[in-house]
One Martini backbone bead per residue (centre of mass of N, CA, C, O) as a GRO file, in nm:
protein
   93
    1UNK     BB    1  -3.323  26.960  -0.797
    2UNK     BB    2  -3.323  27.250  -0.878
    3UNK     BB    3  -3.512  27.571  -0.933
    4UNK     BB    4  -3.495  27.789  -1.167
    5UNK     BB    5  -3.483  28.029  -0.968
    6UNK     BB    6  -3.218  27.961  -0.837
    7UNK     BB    7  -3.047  27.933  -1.061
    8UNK     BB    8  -3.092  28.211  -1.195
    9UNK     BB    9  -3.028  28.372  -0.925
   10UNK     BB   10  -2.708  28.285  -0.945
   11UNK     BB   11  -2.621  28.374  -1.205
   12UNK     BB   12  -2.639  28.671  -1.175
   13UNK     BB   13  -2.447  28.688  -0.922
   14UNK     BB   14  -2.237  28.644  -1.074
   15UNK     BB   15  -2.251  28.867  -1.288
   16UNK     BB   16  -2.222  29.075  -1.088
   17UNK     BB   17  -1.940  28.990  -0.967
   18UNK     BB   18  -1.833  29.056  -1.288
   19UNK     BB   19  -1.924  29.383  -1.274
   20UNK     BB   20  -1.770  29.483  -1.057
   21UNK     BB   21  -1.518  29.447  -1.123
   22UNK     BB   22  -1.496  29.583  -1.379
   23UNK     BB   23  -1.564  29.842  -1.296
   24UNK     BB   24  -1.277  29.881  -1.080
   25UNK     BB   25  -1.128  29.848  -1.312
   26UNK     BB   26  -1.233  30.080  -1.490
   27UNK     BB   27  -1.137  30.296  -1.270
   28UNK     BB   28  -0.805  30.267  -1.312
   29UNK     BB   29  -0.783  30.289  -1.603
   30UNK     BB   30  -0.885  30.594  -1.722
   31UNK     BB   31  -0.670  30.783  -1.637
   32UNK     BB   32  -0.501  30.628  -1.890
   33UNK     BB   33  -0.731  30.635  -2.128
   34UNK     BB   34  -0.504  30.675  -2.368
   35UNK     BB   35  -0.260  30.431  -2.494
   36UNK     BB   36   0.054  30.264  -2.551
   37UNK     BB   37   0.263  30.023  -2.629
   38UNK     BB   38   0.542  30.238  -2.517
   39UNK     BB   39   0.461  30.226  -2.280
   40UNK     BB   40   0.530  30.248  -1.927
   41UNK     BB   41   0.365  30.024  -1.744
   42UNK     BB   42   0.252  29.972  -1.490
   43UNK     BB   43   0.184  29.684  -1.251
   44UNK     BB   44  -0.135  29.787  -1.180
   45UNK     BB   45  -0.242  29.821  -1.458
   46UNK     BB   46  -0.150  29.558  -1.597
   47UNK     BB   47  -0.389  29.430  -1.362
   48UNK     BB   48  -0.609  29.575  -1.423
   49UNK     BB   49  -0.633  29.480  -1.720
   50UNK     BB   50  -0.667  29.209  -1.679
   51UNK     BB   51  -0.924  29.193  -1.509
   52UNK     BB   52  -1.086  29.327  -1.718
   53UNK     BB   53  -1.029  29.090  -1.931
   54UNK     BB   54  -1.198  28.850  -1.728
   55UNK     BB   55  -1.437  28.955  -1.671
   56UNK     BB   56  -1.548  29.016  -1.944
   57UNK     BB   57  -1.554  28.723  -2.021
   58UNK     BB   58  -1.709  28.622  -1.763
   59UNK     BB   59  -1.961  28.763  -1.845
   60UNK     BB   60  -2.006  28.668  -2.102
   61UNK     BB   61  -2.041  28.375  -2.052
   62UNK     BB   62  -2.229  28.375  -1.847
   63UNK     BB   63  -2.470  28.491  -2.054
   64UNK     BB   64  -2.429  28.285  -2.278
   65UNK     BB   65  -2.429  28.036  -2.108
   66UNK     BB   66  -2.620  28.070  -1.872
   67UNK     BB   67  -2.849  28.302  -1.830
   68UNK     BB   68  -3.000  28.213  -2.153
   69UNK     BB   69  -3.052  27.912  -2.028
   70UNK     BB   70  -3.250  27.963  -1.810
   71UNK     BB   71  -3.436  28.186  -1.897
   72UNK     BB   72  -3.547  28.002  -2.026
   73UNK     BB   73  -3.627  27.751  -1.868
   74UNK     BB   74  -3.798  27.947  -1.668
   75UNK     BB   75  -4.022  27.974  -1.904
   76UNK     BB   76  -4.101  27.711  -1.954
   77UNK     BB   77  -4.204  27.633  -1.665
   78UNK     BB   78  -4.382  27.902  -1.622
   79UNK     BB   79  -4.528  27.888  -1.923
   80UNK     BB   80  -4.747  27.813  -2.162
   81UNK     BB   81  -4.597  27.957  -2.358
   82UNK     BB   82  -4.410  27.901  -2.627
   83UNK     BB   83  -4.101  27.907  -2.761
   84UNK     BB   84  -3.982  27.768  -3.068
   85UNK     BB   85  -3.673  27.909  -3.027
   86UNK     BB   86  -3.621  27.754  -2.832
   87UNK     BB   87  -3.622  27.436  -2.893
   88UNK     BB   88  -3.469  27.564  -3.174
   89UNK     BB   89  -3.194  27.522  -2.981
   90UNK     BB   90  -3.200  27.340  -2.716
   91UNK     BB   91  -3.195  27.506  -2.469
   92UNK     BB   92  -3.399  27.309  -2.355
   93UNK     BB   93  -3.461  27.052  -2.072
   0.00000   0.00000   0.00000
């Protein structure tokens, strides 16, 4: 079994790389927005605004799915106080 420190440190990175890739799509966007529905937009922007609303998501799930639950899990095995809100979630293993 893995130990909570290196599974949260791989979370991170998985959303690092999730964060990153959003910048540079979000950089390819910038100069084009705002747009309209009627606009005849390029297939580069097209894959731009795709690749933004993925890693959007993907970071999203990250951080709700994985970070916030390794996060909890890490606290609890590394600190003698316990927070009751962790338990009443079911978050801790």
């Amino acid at each position: 079994m893995k130990r909570p420190e290196l599974i949260l440190a791989s979370v991170i990175d998985e959303c690092r790389k999730h964060q990153s890739r959003l910048d540079y799509a979000s950089r390819k966007l910038i100069p084009k927005v705002p747009f309209t529905a009627n606009e005849n937009l390029s297939d580069e922007f097209v894959a731009s605004l795709d690749q933004y609303i993925f890693r959007f998501s993907k970071l999203q799930d990250g951080i709700g799915g994985s970070f916030l639950k390794d996060c909890c899990n890490f606290w609890v095995k590394n600190h003698t106080t316990k927070c009751s809100w962790i338990y009443l979630t079911g978050w801790s293993s």
